[in-house]
C-alpha positions as CSV (number, residue, x, y, z in Angstrom):
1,X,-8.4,33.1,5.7
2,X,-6.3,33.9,3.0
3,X,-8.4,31.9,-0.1
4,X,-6.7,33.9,-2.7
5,X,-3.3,32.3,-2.6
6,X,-4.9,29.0,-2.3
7,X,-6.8,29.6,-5.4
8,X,-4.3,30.9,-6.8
9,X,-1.8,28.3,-6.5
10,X,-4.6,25.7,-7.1
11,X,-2.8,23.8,-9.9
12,X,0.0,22.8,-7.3
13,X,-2.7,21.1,-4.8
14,X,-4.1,19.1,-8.6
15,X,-0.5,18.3,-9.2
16,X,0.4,17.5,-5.8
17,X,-2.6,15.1,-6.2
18,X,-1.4,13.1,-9.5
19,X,1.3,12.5,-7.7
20,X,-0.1,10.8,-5.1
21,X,-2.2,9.1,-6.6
22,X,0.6,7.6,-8.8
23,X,2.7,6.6,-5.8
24,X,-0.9,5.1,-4.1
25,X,-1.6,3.4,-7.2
26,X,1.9,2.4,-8.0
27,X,2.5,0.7,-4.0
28,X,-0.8,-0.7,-4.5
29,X,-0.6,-2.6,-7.9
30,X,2.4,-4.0,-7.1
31,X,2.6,-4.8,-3.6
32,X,-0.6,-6.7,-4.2
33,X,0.9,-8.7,-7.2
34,X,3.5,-10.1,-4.8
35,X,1.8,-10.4,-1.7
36,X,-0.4,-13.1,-2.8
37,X,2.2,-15.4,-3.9
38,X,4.0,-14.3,-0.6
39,X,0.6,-15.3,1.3
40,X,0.2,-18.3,-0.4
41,X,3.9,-19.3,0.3
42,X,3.2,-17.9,4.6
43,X,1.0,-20.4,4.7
44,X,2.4,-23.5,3.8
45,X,3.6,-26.0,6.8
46,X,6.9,-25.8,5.5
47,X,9.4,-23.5,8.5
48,X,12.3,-23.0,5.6
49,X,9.5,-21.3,3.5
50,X,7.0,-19.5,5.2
51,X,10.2,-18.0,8.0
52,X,11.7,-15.8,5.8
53,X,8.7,-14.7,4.8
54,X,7.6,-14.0,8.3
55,X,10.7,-12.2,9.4
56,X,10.2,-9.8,6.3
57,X,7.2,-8.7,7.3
58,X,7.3,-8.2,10.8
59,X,10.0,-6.1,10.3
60,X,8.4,-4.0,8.0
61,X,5.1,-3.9,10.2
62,X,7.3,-3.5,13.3
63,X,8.9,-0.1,12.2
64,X,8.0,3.1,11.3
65,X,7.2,3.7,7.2
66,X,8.8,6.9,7.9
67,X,12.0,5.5,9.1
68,X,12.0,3.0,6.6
69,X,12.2,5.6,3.7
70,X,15.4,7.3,5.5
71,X,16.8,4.5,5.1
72,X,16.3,3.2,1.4
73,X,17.1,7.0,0.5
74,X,19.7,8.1,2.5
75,X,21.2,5.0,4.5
76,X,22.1,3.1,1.0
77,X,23.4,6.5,-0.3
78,X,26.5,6.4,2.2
79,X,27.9,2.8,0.9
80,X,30.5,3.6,-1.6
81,X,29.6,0.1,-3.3
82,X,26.1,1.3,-4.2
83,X,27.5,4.4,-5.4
84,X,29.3,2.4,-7.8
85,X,27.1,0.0,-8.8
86,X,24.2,0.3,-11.8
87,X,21.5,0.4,-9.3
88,X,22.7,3.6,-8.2
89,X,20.8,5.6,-10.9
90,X,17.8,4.0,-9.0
91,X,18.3,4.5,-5.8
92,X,19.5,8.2,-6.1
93,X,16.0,9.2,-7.4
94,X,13.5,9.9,-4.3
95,X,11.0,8.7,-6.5
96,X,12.1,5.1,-6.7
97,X,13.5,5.5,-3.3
98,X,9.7,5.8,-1.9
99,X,7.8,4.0,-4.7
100,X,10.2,0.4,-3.2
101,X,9.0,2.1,0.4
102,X,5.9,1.9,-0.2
103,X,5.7,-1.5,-2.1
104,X,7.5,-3.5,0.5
105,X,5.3,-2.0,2.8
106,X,2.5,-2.2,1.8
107,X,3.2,-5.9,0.3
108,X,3.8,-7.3,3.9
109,X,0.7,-5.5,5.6
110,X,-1.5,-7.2,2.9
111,X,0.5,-10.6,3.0
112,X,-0.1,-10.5,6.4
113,X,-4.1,-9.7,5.6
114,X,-4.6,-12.3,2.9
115,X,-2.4,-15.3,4.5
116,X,-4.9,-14.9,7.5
117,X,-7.9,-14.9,5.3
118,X,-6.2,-18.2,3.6
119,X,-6.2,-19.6,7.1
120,X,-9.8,-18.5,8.2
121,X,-11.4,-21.0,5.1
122,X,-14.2,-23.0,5.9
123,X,-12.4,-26.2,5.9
124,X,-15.4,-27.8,3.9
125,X,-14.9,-25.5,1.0
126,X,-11.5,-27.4,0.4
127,X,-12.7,-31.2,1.5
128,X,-15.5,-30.3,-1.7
129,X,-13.0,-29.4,-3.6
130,X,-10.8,-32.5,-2.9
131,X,-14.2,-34.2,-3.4
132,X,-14.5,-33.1,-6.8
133,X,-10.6,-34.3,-7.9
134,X,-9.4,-30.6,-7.8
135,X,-5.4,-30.3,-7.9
136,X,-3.6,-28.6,-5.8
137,X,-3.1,-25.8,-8.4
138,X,-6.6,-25.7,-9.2
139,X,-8.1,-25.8,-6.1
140,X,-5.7,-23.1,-5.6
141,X,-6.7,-20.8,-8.3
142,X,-10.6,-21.6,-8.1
143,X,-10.8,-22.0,-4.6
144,X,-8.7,-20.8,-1.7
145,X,-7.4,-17.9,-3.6
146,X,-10.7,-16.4,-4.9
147,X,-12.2,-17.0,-1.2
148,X,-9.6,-15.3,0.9
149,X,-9.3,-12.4,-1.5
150,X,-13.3,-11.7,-1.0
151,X,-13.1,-12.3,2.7
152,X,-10.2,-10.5,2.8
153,X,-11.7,-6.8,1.3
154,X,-12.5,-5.8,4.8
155,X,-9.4,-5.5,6.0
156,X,-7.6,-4.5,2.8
157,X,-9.4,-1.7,2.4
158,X,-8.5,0.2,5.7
159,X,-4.3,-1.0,4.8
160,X,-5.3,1.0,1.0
161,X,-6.9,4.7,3.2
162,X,-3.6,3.5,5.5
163,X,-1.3,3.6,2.7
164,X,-2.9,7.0,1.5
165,X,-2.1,8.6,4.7
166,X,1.4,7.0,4.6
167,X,2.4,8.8,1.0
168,X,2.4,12.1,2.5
169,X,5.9,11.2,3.8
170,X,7.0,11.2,0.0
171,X,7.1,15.0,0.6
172,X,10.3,14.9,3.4
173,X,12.5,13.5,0.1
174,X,11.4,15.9,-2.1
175,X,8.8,14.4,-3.6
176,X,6.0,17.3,-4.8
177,X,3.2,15.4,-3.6
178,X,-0.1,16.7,-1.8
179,X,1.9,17.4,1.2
180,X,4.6,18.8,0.0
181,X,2.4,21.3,-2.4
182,X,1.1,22.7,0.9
183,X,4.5,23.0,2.9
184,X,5.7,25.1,-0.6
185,X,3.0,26.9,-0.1
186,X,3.2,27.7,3.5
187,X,7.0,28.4,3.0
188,X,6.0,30.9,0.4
189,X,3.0,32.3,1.9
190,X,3.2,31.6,5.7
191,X,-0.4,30.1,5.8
192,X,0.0,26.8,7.1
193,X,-3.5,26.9,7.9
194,X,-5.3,27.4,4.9
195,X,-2.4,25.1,3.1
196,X,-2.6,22.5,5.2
197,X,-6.3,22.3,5.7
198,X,-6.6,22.5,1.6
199,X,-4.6,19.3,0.9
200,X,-6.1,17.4,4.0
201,X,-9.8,18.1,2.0
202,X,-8.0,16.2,-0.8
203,X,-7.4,13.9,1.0
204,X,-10.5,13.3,2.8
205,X,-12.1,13.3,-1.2
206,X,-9.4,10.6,-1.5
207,X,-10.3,8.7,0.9
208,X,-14.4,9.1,0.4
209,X,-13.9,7.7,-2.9
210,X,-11.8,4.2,-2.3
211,X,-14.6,4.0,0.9
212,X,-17.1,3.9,-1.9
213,X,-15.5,1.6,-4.2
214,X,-14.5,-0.8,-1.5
215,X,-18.1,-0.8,-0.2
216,X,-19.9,-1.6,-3.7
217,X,-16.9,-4.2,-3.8
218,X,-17.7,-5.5,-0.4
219,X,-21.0,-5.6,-1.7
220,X,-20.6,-7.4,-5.1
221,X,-18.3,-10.1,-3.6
222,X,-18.4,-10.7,-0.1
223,X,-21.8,-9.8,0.7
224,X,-23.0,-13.4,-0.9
225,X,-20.4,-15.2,1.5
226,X,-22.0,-14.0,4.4
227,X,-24.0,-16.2,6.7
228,X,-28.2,-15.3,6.1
């Protein structure tokens, strides 16, 4: 065991963990700001709606994340019209290129998650609220949305340990993330044991602590929905 190049190229592995925890924090925030609309939208009765919707996310849970990022980074790359166009500043940076990976991802995995928590209700939650004169809109925002989100926690937290996991494919485009700290390292050193085993320790501490925070969540919010 070789423990003297891994502590000595320590700051890499703490670098190589900001990053990921800004491209885990970055997918998160916003695929979850517009998969609830999305959800919401999924589960109207309405085919022209809810269709589209469908069709983006099972293709995005049908493929491969990995395949996904090949082709947002290099497939768009090859069109001479997005070479030329003002996106291309964008879409030439791997960052971007797997930050939008990751968010569309992401977003239809927990579309998927809260449009089935949306359609699991207690029907008598909603004829209350429909006794009590509740809008649409309001019983919206007060009622169906605020349910299925708690109910929901369960299965969101294994897509967030899922989506952990999935940034270590930010290292194959360059990106100097856990992953790719230790295949630097292993390229330098030829320890692909010790490297390798040291960032998937940082990940395991990753992935301890969102199991933590999801339970006392779980605990807080959904707990008190559960049958006695």
């Amino acid at each position: 065991m070789n423990l003297d190049a891994i502590l000595e190229n320590f700051p890499r592995y703490l670098e190589g963990a900001l990053a990921t925890a800004e491209l885990l924090g970055i997918s998160l925030l916003i695929g979850l700001a517009l998969a609830i609309p999305l959800a919401v939208l999924r589960t109207l009765p309405m085919p022209w709606v809810s269709r589209p919707i469908w069709v983006y996310t099972y293709i995005f849970r049908g493929t491969p994340m990995l395949v996904q990022l090949f082709l947002i980074y290099y497939g768009l790359g090859q069109f001479e019209w997005m070479q030329q166009s003002a996106l291309w500043p964008l879409f030439s940076s791997a960052w971007f290129c797997a930050c939008l990976t990751f968010v569309l991802n992401t977003c239809a995995y927990t579309t998927e998650i809260i449009a089935g928590s949306i359609r699991a209700l207690p029907y008598g939650e909603i004829e209350a609220a429909k006794a009590l004169g509740m809008t649409r809109w309001v019983m919206l925002r007060r009622i169906v949305l605020p349910s299925a989100l708690r109910r929901s926690l369960p299965a969101y937290s294994n897509e967030v340990i899922f989506m952990l996991h999935g940034t270590s494919l930010a290292s194959v485009v360059t990106i100097m993330d856990l992953t790719g700290a230790a295949r630097e390292i292993n390229s330098t050193y030829y320890i692909p044991f010790e490297a390798f085993i040291t960032a998937a320790l940082f990940y395991f501490s990753f992935t301890l602590v969102l199991v933590g925070l999801f339970h006392k969540a779980e605990a807080r919010w959904l707990k008190p929905l559960m049958p006695r």
